[in-house]
mmJSON file of the N, C-alpha and C atoms, coordinates in Angstrom:
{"data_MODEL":{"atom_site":{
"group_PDB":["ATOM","ATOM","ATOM","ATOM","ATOM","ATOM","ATOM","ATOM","ATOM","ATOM","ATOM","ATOM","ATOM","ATOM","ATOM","ATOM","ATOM","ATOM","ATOM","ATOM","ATOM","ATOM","ATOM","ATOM","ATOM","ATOM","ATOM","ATOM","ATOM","ATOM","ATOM","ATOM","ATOM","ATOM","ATOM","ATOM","ATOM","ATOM","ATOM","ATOM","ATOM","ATOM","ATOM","ATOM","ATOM","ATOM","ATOM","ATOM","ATOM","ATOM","ATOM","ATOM","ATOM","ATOM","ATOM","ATOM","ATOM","ATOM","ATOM","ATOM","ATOM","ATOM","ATOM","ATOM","ATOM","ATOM","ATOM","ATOM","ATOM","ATOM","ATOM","ATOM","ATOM","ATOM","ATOM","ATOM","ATOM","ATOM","ATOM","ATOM","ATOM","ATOM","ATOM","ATOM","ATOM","ATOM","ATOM","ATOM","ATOM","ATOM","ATOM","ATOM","ATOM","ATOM","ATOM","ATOM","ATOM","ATOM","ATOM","ATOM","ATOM","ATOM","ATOM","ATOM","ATOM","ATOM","ATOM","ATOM","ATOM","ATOM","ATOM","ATOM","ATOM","ATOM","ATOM","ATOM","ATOM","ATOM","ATOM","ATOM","ATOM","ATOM","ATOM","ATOM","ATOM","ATOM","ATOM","ATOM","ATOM","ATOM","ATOM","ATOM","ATOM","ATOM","ATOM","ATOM","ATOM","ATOM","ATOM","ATOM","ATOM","ATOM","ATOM","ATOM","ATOM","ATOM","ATOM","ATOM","ATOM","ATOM","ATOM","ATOM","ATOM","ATOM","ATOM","ATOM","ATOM","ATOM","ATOM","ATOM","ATOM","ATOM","ATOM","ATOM","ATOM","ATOM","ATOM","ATOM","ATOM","ATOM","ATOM","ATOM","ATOM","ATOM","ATOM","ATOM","ATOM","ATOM","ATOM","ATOM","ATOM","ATOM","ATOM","ATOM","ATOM","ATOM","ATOM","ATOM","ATOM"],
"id":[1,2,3,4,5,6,7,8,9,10,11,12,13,14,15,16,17,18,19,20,21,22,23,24,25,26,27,28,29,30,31,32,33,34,35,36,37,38,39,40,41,42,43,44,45,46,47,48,49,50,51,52,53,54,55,56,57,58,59,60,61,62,63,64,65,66,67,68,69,70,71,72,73,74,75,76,77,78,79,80,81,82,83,84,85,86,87,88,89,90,91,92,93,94,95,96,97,98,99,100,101,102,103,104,105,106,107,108,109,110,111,112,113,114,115,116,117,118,119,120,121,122,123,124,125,126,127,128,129,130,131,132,133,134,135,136,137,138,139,140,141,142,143,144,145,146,147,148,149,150,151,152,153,154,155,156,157,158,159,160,161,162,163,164,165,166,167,168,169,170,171,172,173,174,175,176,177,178,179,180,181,182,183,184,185,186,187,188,189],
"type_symbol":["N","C","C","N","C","C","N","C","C","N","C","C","N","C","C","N","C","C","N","C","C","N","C","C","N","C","C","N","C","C","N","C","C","N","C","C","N","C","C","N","C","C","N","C","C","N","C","C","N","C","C","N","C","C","N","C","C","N","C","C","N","C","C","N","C","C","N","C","C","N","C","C","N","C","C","N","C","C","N","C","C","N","C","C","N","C","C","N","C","C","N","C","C","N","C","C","N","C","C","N","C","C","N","C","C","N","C","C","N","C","C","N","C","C","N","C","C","N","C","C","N","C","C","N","C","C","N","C","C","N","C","C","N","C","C","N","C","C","N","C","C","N","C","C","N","C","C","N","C","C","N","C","C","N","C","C","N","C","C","N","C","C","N","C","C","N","C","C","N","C","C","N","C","C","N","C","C","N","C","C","N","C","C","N","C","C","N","C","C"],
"label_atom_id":["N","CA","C","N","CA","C","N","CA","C","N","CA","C","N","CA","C","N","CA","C","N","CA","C","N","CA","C","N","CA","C","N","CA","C","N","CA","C","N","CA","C","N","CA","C","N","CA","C","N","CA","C","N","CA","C","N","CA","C","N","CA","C","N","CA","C","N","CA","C","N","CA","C","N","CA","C","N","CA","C","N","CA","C","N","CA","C","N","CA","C","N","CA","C","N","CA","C","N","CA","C","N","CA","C","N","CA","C","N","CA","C","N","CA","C","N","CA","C","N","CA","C","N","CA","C","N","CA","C","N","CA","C","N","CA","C","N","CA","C","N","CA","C","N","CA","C","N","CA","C","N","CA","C","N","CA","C","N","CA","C","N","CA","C","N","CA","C","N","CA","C","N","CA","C","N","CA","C","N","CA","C","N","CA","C","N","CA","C","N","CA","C","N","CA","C","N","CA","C","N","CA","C","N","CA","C","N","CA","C","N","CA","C","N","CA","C","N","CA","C"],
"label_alt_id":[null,null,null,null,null,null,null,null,null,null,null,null,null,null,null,null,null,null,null,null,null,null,null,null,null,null,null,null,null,null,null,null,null,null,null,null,null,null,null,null,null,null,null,null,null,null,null,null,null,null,null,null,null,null,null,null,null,null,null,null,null,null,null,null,null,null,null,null,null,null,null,null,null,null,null,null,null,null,null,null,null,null,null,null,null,null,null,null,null,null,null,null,null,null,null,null,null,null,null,null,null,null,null,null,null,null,null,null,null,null,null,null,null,null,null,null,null,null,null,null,null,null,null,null,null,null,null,null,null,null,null,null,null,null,null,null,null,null,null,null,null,null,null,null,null,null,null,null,null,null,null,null,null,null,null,null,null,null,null,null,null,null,null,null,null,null,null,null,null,null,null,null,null,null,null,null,null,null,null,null,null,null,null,null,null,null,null,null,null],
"label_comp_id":["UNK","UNK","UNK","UNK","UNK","UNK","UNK","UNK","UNK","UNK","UNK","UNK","UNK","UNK","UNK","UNK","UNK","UNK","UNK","UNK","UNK","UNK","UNK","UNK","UNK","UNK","UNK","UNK","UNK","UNK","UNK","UNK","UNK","UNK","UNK","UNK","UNK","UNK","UNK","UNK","UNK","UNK","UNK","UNK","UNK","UNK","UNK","UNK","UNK","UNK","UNK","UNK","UNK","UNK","UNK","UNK","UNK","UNK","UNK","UNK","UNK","UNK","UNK","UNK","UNK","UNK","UNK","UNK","UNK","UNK","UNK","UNK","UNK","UNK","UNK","UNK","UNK","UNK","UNK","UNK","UNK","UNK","UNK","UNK","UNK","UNK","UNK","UNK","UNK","UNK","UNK","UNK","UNK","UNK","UNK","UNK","UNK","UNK","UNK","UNK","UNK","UNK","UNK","UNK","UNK","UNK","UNK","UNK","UNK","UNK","UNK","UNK","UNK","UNK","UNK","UNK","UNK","UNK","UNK","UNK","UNK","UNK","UNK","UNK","UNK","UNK","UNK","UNK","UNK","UNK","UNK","UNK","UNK","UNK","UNK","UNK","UNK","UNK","UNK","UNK","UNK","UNK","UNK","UNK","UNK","UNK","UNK","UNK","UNK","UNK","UNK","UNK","UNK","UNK","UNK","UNK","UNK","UNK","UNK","UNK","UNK","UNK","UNK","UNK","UNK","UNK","UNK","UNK","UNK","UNK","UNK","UNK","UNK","UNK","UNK","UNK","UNK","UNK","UNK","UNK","UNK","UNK","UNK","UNK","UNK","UNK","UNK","UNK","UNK"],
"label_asym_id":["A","A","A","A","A","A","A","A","A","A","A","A","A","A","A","A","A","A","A","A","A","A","A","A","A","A","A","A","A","A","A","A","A","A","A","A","A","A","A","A","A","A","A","A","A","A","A","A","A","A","A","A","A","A","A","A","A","A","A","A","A","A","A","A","A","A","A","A","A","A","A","A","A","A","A","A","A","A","A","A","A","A","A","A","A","A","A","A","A","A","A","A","A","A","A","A","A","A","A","A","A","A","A","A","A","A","A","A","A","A","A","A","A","A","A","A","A","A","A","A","A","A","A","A","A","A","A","A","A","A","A","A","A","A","A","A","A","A","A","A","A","A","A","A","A","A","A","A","A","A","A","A","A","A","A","A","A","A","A","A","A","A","A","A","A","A","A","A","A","A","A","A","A","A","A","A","A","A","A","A","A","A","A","A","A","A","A","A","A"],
"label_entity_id":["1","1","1","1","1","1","1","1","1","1","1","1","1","1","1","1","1","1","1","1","1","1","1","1","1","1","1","1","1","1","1","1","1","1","1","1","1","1","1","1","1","1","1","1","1","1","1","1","1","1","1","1","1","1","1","1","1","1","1","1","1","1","1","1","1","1","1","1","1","1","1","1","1","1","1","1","1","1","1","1","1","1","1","1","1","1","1","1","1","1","1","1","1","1","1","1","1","1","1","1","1","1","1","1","1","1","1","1","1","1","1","1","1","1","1","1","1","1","1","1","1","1","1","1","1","1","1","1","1","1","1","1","1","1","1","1","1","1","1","1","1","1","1","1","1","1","1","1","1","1","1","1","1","1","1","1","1","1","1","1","1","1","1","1","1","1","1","1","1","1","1","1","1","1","1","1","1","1","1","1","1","1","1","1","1","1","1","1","1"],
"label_seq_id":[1,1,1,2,2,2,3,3,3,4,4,4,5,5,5,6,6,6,7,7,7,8,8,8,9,9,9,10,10,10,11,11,11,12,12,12,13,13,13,14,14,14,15,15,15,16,16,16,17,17,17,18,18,18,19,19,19,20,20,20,21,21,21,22,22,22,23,23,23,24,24,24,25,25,25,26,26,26,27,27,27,28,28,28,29,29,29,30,30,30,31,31,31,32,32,32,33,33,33,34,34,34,35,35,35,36,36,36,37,37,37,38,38,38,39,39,39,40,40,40,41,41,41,42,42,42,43,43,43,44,44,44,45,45,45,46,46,46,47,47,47,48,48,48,49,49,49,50,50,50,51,51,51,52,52,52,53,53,53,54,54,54,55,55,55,56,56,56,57,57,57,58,58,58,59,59,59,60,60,60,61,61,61,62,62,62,63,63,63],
"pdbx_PDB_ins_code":[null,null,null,null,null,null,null,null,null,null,null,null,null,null,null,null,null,null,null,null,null,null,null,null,null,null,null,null,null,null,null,null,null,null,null,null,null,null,null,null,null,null,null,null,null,null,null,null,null,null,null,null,null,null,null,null,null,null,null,null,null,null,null,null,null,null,null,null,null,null,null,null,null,null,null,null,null,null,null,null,null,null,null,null,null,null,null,null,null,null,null,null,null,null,null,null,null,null,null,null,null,null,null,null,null,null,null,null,null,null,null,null,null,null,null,null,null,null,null,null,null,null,null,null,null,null,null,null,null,null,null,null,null,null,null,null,null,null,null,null,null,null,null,null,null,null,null,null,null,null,null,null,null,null,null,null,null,null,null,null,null,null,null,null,null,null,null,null,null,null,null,null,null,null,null,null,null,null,null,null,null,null,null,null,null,null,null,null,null],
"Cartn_x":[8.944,7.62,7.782,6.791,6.853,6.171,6.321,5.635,4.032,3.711,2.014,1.36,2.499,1.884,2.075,3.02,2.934,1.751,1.263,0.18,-1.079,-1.224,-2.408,-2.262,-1.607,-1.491,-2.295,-1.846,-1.944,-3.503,-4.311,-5.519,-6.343,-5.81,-7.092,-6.784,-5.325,-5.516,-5.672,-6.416,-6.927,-5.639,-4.511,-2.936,-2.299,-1.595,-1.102,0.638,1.134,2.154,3.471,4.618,5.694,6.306,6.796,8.274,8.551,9.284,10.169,9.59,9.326,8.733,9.577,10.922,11.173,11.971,12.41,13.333,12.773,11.415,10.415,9.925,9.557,8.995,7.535,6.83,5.208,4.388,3.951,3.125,1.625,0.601,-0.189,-0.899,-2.449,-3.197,-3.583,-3.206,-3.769,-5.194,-6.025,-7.383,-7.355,-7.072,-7.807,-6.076,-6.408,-5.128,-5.574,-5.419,-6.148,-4.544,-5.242,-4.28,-5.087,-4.038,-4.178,-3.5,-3.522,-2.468,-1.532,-2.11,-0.826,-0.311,-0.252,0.734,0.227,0.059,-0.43,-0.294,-1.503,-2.102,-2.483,-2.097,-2.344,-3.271,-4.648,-5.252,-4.649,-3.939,-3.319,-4.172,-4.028,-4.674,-2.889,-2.644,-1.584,-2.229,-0.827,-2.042,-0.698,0.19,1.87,2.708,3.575,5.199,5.647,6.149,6.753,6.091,6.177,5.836,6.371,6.697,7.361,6.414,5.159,4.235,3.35,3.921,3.462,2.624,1.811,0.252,-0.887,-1.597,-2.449,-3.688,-3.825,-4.592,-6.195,-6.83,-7.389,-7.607,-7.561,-7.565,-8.057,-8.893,-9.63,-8.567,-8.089,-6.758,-5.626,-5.331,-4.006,-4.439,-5.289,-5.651,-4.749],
"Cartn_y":[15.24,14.828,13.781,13.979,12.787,11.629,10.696,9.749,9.978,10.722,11.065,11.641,12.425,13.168,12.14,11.278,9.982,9.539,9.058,8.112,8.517,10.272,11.154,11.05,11.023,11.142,9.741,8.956,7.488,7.234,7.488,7.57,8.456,9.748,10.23,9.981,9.882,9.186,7.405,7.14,5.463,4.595,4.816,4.588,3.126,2.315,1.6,1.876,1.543,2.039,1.122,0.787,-0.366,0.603,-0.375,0.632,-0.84,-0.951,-1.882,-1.659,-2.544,-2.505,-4.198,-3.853,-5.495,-6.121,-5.293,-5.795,-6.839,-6.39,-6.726,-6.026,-6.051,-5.514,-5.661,-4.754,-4.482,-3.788,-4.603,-3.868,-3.859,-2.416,-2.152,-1.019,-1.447,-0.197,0.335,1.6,2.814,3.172,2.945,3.373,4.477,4.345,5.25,5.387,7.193,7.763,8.854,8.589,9.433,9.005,9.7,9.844,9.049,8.283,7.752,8.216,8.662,9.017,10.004,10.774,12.269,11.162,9.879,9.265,9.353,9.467,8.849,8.059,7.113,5.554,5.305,4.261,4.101,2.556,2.588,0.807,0.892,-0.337,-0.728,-2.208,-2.799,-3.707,-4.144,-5.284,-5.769,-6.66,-6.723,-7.749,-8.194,-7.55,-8.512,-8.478,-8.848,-8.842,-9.867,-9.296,-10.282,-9.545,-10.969,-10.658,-11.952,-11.009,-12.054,-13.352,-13.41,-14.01,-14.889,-13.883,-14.654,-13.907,-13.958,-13.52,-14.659,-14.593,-15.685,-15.665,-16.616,-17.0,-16.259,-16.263,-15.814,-14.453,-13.18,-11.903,-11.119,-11.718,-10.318,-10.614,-12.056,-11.716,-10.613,-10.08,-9.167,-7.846,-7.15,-5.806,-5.801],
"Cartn_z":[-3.686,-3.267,-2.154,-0.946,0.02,-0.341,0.417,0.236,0.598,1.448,1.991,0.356,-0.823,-1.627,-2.738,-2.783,-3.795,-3.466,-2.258,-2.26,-2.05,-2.029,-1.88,-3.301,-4.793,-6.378,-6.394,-5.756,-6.615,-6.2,-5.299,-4.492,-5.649,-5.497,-6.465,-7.873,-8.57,-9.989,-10.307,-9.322,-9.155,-9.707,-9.437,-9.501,-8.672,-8.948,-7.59,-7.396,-6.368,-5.932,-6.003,-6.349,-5.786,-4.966,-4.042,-3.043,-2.332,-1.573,-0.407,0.529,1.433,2.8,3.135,4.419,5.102,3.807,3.103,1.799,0.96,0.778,0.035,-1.18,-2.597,-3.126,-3.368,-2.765,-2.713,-3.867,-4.075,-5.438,-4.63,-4.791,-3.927,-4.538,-4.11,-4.475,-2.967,-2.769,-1.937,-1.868,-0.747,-1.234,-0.26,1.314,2.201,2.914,2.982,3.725,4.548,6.001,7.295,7.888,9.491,10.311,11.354,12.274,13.522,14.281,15.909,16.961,16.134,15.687,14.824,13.929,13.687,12.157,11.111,10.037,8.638,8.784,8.243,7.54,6.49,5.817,4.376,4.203,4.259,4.106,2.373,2.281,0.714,1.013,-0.517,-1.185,-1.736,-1.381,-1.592,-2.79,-3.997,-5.582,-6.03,-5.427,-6.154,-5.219,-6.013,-5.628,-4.132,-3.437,-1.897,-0.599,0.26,1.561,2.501,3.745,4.417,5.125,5.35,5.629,4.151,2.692,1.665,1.451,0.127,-0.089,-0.205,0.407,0.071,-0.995,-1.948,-2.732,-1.956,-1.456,-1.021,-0.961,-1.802,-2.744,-1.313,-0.703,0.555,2.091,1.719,3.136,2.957,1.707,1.344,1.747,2.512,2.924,3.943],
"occupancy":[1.0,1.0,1.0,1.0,1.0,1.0,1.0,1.0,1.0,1.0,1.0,1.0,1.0,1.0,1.0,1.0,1.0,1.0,1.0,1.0,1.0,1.0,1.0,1.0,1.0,1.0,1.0,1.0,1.0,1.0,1.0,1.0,1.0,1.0,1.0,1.0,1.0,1.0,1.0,1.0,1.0,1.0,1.0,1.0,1.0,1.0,1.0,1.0,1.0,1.0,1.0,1.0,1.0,1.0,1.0,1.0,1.0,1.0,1.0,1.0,1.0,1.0,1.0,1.0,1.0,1.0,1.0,1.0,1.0,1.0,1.0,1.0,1.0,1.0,1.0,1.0,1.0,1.0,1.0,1.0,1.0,1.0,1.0,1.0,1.0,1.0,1.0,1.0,1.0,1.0,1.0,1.0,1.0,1.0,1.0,1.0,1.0,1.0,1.0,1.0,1.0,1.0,1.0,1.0,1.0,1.0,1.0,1.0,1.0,1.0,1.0,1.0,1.0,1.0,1.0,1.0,1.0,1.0,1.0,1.0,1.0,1.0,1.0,1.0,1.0,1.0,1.0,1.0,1.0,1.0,1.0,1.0,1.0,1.0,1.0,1.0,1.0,1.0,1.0,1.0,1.0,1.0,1.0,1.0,1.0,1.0,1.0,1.0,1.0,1.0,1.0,1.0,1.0,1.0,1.0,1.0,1.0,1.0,1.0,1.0,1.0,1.0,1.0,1.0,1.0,1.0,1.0,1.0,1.0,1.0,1.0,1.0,1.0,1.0,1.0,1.0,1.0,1.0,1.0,1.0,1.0,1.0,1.0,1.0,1.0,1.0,1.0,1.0,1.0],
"B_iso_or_equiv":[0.0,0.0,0.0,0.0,0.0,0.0,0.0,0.0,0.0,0.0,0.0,0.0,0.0,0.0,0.0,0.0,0.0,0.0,0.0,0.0,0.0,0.0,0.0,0.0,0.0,0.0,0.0,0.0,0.0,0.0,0.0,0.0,0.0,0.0,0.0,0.0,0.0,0.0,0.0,0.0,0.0,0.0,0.0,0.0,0.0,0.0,0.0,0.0,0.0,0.0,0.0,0.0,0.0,0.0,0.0,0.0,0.0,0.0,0.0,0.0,0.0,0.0,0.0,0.0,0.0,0.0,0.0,0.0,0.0,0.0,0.0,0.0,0.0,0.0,0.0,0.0,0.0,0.0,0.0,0.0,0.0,0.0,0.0,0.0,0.0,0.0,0.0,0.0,0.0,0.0,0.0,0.0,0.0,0.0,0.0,0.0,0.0,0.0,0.0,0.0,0.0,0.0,0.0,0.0,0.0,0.0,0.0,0.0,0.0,0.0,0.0,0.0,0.0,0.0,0.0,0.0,0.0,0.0,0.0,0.0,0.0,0.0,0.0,0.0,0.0,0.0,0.0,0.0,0.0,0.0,0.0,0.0,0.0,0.0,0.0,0.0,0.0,0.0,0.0,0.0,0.0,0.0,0.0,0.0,0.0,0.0,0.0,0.0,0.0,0.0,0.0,0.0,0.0,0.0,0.0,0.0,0.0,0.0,0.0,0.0,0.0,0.0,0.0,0.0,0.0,0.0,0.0,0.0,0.0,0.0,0.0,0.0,0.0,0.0,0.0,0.0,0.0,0.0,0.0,0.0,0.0,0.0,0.0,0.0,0.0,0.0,0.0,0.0,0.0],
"pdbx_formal_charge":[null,null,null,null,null,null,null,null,null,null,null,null,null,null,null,null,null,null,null,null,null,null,null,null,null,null,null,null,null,null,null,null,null,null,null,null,null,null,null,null,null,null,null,null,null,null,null,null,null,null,null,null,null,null,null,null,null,null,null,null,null,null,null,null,null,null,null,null,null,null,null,null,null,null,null,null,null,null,null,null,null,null,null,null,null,null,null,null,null,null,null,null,null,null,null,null,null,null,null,null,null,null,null,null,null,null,null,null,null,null,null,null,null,null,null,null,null,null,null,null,null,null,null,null,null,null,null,null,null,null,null,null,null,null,null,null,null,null,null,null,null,null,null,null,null,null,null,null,null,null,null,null,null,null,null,null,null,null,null,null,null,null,null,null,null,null,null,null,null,null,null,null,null,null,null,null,null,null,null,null,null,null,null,null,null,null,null,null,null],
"auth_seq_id":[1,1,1,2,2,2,3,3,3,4,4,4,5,5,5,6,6,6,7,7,7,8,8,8,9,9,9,10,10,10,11,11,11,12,12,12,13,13,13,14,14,14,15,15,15,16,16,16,17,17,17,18,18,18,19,19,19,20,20,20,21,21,21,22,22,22,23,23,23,24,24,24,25,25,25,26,26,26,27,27,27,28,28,28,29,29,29,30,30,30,31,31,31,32,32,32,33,33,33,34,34,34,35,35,35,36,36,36,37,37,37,38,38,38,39,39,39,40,40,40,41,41,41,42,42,42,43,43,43,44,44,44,45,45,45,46,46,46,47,47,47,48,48,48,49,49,49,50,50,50,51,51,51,52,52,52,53,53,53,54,54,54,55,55,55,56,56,56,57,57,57,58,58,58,59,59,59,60,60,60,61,61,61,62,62,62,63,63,63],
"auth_comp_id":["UNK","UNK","UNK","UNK","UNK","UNK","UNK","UNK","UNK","UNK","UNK","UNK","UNK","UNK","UNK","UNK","UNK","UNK","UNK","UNK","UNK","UNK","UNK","UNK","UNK","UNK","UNK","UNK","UNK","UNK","UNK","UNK","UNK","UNK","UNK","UNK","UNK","UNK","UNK","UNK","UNK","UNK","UNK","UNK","UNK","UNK","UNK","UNK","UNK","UNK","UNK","UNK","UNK","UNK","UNK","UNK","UNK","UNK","UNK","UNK","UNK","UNK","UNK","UNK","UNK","UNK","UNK","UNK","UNK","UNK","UNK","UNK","UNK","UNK","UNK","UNK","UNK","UNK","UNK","UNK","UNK","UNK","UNK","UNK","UNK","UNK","UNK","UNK","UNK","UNK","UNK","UNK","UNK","UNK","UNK","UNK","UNK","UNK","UNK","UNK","UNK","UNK","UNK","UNK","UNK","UNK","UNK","UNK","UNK","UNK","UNK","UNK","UNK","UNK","UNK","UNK","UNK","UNK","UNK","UNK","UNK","UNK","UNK","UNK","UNK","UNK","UNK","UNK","UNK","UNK","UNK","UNK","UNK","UNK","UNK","UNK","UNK","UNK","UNK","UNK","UNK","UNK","UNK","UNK","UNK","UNK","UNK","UNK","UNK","UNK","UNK","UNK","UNK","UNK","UNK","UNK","UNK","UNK","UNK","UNK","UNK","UNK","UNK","UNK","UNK","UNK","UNK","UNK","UNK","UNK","UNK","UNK","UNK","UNK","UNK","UNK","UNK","UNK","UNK","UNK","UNK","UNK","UNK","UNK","UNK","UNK","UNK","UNK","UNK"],
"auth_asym_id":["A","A","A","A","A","A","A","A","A","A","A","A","A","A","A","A","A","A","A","A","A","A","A","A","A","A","A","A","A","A","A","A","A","A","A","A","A","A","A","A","A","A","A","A","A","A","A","A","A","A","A","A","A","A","A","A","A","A","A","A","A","A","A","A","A","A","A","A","A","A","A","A","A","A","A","A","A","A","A","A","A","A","A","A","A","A","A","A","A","A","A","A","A","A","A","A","A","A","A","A","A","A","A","A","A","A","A","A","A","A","A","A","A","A","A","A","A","A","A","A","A","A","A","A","A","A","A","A","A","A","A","A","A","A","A","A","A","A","A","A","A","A","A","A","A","A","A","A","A","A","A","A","A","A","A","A","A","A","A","A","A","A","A","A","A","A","A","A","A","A","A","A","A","A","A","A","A","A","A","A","A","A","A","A","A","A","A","A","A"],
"auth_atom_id":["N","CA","C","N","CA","C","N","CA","C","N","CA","C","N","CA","C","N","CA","C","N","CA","C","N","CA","C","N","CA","C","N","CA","C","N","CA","C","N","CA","C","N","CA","C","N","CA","C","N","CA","C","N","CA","C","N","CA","C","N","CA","C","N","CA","C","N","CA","C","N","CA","C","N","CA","C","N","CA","C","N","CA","C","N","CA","C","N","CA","C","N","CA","C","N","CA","C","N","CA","C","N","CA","C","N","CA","C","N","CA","C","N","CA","C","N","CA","C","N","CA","C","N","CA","C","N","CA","C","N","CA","C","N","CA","C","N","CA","C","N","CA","C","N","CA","C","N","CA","C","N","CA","C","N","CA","C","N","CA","C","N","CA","C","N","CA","C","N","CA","C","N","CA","C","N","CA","C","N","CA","C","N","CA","C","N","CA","C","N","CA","C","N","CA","C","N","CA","C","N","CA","C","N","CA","C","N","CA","C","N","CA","C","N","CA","C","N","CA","C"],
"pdbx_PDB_model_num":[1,1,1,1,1,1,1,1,1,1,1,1,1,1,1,1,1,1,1,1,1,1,1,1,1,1,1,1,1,1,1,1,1,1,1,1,1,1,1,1,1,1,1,1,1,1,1,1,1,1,1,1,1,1,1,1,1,1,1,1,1,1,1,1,1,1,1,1,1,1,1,1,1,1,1,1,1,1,1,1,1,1,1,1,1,1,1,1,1,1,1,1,1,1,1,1,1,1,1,1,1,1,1,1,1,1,1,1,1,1,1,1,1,1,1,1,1,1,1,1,1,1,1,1,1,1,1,1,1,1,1,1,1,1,1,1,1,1,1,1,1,1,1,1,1,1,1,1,1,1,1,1,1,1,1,1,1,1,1,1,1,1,1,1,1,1,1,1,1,1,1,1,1,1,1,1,1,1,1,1,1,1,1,1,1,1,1,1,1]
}}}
């Protein structure tokens, strides 16, 4: 399974996702997955784990 069909699963079974991003572990809910310029895009809701900038206390800055 790709990752477009992991996170097309986790979207319609209201699911959230971990993986590495920047040797980070991201814990994340998937809401909206379209395409920009021919790429796939994923808007995630970041709610755990690491980031190199941090997460901030502030719950609506982590989109």
């Amino acid at each position: 399974m790709v990752n477009y069909d992991i996170i097309k699963q986790a979207i319609l079974n209201n699911k959230s996702v971990t993986f590495t991003y920047k040797n980070k572990i991201r814990l994340m809910s998937p809401h909206v997955l379209g395409k920009k310029n021919d790429k796939y895009q994923t808007l995630f809701f970041q709610y755990g784990g690491e980031s190199n900038s941090g997460l901030s206390t502030d719950r609506n800055e982590n989109w």
